[in-house]
C-alpha positions in Angstrom: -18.3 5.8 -8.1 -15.9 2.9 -7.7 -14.2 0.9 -10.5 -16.2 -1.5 -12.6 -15.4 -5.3 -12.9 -16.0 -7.6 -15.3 -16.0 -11.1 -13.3 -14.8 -14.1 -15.7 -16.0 -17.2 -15.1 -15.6 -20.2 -17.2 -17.6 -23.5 -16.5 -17.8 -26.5 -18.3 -20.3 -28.7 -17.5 -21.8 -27.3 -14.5 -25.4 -28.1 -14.8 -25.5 -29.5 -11.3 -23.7 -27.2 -9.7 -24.8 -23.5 -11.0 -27.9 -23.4 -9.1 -25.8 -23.6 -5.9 -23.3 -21.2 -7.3 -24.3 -18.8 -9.6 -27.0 -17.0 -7.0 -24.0 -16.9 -4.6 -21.4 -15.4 -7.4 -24.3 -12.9 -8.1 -24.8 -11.7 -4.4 -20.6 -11.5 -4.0 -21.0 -8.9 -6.5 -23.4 -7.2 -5.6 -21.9 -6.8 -2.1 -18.8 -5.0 -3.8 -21.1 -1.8 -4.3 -19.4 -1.8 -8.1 -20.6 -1.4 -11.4 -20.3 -5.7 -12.5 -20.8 -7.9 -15.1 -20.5 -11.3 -14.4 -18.9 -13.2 -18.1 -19.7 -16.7 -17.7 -17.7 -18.4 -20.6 -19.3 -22.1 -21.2 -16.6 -24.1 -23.1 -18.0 -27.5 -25.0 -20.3 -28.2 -22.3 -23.1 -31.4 -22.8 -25.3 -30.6 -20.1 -27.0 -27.8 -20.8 -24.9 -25.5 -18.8 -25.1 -22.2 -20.9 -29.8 -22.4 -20.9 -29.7 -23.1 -17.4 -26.9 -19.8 -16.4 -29.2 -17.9 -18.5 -32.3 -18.8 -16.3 -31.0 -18.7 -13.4 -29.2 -15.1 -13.8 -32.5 -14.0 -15.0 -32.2 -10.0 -14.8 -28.9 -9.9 -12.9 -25.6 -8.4 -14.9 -24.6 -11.4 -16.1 -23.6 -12.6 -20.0 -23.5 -15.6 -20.7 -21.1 -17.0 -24.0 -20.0 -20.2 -25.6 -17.3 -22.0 -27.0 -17.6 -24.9 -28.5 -14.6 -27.0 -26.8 -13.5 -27.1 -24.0 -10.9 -25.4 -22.8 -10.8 -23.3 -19.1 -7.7 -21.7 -20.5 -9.5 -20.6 -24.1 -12.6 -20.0 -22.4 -10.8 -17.3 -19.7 -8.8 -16.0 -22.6 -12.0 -15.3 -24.2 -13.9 -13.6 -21.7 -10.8 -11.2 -20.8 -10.5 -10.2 -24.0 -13.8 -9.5 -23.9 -14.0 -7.5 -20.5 -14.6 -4.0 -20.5 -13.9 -2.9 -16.9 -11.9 -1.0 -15.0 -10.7 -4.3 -13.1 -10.9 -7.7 -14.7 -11.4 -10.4 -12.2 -10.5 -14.2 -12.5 -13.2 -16.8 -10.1 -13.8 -20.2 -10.3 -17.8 -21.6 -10.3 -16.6 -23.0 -7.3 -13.8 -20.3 -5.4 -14.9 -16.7 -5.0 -15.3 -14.1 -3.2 -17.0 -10.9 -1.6 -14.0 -10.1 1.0 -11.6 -10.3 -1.9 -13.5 -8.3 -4.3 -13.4 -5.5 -1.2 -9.6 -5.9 -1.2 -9.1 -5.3 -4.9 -11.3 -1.8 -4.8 -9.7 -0.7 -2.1 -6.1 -0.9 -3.5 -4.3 2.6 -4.7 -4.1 3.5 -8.0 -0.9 2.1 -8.6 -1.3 -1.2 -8.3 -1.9 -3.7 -11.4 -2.5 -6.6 -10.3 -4.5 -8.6 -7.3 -3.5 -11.9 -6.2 -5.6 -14.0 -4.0 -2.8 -16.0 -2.5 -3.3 -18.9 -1.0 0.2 -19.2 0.5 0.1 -16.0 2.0 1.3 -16.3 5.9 -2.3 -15.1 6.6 -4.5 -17.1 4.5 -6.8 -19.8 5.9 -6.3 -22.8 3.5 -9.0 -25.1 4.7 -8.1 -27.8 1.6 -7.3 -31.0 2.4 -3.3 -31.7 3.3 -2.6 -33.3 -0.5 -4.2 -30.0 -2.3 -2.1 -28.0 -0.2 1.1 -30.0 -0.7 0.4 -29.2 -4.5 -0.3 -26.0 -4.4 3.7 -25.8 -2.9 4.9 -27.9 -4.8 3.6 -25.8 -8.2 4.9 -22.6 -6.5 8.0 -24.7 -6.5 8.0 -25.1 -10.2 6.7 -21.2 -10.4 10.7 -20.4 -9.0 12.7 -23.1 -10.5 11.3 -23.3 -14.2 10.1 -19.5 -14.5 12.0 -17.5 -12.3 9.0 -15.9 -10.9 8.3 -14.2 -7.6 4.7 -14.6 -6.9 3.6 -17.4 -4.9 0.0 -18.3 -6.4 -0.8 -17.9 -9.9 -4.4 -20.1 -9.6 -7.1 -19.0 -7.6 -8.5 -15.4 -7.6 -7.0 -12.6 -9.0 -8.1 -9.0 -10.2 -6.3 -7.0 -13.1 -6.4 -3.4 -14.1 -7.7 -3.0 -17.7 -4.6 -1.8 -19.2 -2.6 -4.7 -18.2 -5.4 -6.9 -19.9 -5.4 -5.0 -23.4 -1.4 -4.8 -22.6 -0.3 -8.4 -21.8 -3.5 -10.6 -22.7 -3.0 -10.7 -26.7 0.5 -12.4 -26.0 -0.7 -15.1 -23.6 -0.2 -18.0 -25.8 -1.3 -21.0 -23.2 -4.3 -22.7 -23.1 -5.5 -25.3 -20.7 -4.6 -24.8 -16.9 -2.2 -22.3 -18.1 -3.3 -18.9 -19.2 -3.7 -17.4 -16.3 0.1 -18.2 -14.7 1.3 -16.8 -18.7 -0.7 -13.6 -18.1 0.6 -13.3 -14.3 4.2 -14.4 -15.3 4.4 -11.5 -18.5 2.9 -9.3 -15.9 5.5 -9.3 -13.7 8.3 -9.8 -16.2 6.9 -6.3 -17.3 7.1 -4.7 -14.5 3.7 -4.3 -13.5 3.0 -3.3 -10.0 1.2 -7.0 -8.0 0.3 -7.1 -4.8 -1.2 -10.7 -3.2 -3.4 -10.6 -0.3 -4.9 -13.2 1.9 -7.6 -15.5 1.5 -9.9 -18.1 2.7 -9.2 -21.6 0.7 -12.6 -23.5 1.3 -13.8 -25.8 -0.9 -17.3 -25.9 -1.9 -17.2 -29.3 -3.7 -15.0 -32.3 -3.7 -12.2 -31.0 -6.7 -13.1 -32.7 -10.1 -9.7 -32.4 -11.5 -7.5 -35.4 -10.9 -3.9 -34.1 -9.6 -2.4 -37.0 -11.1 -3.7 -36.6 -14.5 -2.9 -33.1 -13.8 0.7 -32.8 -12.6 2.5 -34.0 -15.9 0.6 -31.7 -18.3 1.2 -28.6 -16.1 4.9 -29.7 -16.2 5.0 -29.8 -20.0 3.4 -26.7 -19.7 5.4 -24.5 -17.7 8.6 -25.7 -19.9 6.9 -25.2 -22.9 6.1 -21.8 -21.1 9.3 -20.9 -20.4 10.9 -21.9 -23.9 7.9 -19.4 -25.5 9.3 -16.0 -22.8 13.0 -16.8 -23.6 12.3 -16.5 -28.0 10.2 -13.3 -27.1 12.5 -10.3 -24.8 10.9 -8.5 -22.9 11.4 -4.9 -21.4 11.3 -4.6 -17.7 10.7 -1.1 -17.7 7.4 -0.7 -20.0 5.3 0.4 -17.1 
């Protein structure tokens, strides 16, 4: 039998969108031939979001929770520390995917941790030119403020259990910022990652403003980097 995943998803808001999405999300798993659940984690939505995922996973694996703010950082937090299988995989509502899920069971048993990357020489980014210029530009920041060697810490990304129950707890950021923490302590570790390509299409017009965006994840990469410095870290704990 192959490893299980636990898929976390967190949505906010997403009334609208789900019955697009989630039947897609569903099938993408079920295409992996694996043992899934899909963890939606609703975070201080308005809309009704959390009834409607209910109804429309209807007997699928899916569990749906809530927080009551919203946070995508908190809400992804929540639902890895909640996952239970062998691989714990990060998707949007709006950016998954069956090909990578293939990718991440067929890795060796060696390997920690799956990146998506979207600045891989052989992915197909299919964004618009400004998305793409930001996604460099925040790989920038990755290697000046951080000192890390990945080149994509958003997107999709598949983690063995025991780096979850390892590395998770410590993850202090919130916001647009957990999963860069884990991946960053990850490597700092010395946890085997291995980023593979993708296809970048967007299903919707992005809801996040860049500009409103840009100086927060600033702040919080610097606030990021003054947290790792107060807390040392072995390289050879793996």
């Amino acid at each position: 039998m192959p490893p299980s995943l636990t898929i976390v998803v967190p949505v906010y808001n997403e009334a609208s969108f789900l019955p697009q999405a989630l039947p897609g999300l569903i099938a993408a798993a079920e295409e992996s031939g694996a043992p899934y659940v899909i963890r939606i984690v609703e975070n201080g939505s308005t809309d009704g979001t959390a009834e409607l995922a209910r109804e429309l996973a209807a007997d699928a694996s899916v569990v749906i929770d809530s927080l009551p703010d919203p946070d995508y950082g908190a809400a992804m937090r929540h639902g890895f520390l909640e996952a239970d299988g062998d691989w714990v995989v990060n998707f949007d509502i709006d950016y998954f995917s069956a090909e990578f899920l293939a990718r991440l069971l067929d890795q060796p048993d060696d390997v920690d941790l799956v990146i998506g990357s979207k600045r891989d020489p052989l992915s197909e980014d299919r964004r618009p030119f400004i998305r793409r210029i930001a996604t460099g530009v925040f790989n920038v920041l990755l290697t000046v403020i951080l000192r890390s060697g990945v080149s994509d810490t958003h997107g999709m990304k598949g983690f063995r259990r025991k780096l979850v129950d390892d590395i998770a707890p410590m993850v202090v950021s919130t916001k647009d910022l957990f999963d860069t923490e884990l991946v960053v302590r990850a490597e700092r570790a010395g946890y085997s990652i291995v980023e593979v390509p993708v296809v970048v299409e967007e299903m919707r017009t992005a809801r996040s403003s860049l500009v409103r965006r840009a100086p927060r994840t600033i702040a919080g990469l610097l606030r990021m980097r003054k947290v790792l410095r107060s807390q040392p870290h072995d390289d050879a704990t793996v």
